[in-house]
KEKE-3310 file (N, C-alpha, C; in steps of 0.2 Angstrom, whole numbers, plus 5000, padded with zeros to 4 digits):
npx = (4871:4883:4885:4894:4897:4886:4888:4898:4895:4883:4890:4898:4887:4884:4894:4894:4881:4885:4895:4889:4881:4889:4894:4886:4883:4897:4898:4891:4900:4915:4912:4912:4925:4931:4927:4932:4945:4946:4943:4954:4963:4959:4961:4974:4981:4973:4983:4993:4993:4991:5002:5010:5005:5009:5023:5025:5020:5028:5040:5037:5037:5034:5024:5006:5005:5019:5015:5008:5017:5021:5017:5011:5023:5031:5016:5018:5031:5028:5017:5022:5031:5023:5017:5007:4999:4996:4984:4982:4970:4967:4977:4972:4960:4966:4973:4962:4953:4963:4965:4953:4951:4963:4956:4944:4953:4957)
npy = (4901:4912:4928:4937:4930:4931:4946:4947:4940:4949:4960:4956:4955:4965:4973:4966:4970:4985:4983:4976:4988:4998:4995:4994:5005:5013:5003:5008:5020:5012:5004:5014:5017:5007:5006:5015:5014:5003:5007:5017:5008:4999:5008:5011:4999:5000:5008:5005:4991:4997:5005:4993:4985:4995:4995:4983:4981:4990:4981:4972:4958:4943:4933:4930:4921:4927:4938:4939:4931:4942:4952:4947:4945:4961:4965:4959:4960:4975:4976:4969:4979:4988:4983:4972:4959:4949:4936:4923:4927:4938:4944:4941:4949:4961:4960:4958:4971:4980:4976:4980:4995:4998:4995:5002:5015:5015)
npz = (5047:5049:5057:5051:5042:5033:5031:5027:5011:5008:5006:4995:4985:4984:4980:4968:4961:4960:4952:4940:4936:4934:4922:4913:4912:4907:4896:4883:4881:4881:4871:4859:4859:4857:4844:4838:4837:4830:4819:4816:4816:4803:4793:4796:4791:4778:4773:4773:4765:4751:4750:4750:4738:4728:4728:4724:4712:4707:4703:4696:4697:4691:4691:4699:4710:4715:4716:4728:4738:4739:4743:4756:4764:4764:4770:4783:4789:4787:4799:4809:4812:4816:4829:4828:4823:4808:4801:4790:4783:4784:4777:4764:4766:4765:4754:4744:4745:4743:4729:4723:4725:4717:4706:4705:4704:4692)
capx = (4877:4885:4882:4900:4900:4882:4889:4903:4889:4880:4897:4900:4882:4884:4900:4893:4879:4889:4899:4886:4877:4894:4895:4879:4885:4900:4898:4893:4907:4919:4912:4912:4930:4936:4924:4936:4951:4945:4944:4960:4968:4959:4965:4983:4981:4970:4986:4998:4992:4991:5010:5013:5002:5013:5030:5027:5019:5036:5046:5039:5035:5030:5017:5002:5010:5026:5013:5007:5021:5027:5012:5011:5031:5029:5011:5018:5037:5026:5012:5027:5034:5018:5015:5001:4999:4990:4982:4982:4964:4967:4981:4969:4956:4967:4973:4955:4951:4968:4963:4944:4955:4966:4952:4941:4957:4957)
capy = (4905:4917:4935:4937:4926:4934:4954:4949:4936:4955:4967:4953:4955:4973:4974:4963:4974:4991:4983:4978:4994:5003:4991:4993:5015:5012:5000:5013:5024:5008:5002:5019:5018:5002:5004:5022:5009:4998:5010:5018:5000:4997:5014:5011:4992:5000:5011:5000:4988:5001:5005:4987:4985:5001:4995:4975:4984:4993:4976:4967:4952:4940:4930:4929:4917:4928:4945:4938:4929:4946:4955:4945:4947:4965:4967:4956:4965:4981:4976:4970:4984:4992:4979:4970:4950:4947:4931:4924:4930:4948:4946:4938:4953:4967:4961:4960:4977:4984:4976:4982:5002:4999:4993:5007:5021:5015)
capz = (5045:5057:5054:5047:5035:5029:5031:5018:5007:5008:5004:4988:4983:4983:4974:4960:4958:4955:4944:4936:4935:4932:4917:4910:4911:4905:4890:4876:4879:4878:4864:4855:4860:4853:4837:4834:4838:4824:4813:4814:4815:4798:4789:4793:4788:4772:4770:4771:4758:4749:4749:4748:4732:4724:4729:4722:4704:4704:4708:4691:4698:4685:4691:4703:4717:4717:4719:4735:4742:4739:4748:4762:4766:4766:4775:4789:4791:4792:4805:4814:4818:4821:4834:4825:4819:4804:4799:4782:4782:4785:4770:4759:4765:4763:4747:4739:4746:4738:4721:4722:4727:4712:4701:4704:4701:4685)
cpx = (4878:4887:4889:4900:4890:4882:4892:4899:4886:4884:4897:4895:4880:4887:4898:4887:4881:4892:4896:4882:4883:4896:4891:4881:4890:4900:4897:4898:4915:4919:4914:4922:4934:4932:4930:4943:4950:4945:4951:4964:4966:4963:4971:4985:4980:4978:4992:4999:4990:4999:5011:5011:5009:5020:5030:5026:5026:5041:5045:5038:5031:5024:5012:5005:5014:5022:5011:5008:5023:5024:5012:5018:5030:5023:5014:5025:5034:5022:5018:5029:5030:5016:5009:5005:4996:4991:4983:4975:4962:4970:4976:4962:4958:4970:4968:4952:4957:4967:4958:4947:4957:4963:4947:4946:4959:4953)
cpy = (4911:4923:4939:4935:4928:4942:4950:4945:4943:4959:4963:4955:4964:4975:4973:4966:4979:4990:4982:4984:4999:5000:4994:5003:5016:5007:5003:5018:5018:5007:5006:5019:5012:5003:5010:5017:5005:5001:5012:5012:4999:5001:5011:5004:4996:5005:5009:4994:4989:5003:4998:4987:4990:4998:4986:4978:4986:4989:4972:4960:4949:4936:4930:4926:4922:4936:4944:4936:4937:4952:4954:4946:4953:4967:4963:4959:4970:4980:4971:4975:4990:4989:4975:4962:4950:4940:4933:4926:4934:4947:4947:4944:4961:4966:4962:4966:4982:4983:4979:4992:5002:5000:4999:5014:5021:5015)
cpz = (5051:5054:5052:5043:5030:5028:5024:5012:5006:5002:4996:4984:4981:4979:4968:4958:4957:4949:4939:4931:4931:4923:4911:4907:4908:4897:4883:4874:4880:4873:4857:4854:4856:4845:4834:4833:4834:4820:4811:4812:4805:4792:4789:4791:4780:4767:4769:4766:4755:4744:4747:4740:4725:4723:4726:4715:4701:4705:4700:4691:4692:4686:4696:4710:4721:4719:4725:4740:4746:4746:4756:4766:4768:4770:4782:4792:4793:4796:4809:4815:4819:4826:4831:4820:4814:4800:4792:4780:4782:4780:4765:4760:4762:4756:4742:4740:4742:4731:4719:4722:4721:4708:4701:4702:4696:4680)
residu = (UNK:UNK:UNK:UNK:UNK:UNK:UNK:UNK:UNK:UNK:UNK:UNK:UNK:UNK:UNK:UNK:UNK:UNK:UNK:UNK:UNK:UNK:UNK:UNK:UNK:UNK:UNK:UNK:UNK:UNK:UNK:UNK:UNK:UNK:UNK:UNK:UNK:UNK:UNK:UNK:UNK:UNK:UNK:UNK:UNK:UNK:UNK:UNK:UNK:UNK:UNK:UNK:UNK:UNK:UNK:UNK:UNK:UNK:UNK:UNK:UNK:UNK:UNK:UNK:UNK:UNK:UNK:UNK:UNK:UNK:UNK:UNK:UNK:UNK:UNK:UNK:UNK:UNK:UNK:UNK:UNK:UNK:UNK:UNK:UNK:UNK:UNK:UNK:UNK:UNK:UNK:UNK:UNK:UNK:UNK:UNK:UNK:UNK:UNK:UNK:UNK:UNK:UNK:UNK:UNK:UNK)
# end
């Protein structure tokens, strides 16, 4: 190898430990940072399916199917225009946490 092509084999090997090390220093205040970000995400979800909840109770829906067509419409119209996607996995979670809210304020 020719003492160029093992300076920069060196510079790479340098690089890739910093970032490591900068990694390893920075990782708990990332994660503190997205765990506060997951929270507030779930609040304004938990708040939301909340509102939805209140506003299909006062719509009268007659049956089961029609309350959570009616859910999911609503939760997905407002987490669009928060910018947010939600599976049917999330509907289906923040439903049963809005029922478990409601069943306990009763």
């Amino acid at each position: 190898m020719s003492w160029l092509s093992t300076w920069i084999k060196g510079l790479f090997h340098k690089a890739d430990d910093f970032a490591k090390k900068a990694w390893k220093l920075l990782q708990p205040f990332l994660q503190a940072i997205l765990n506060e970000a997951q929270l507030l995400l779930m609040s304004s979800l938990r708040e939301m399916a909340l509102t939805a909840a209140r506003q299909i109770s006062e719509q009268g829906l007659p049956t089961d199917e029609a309350k959570r067509e009616a859910f999911a419409k609503i939760m997905r119209e407002e987490a669009k225009i928060q910018g947010h996607i939600l599976s049917d996995s999330m509907l289906n979670f923040l439903r049963e946490i809005v029922v478990q809210i409601l069943k306990s304020q009763t």
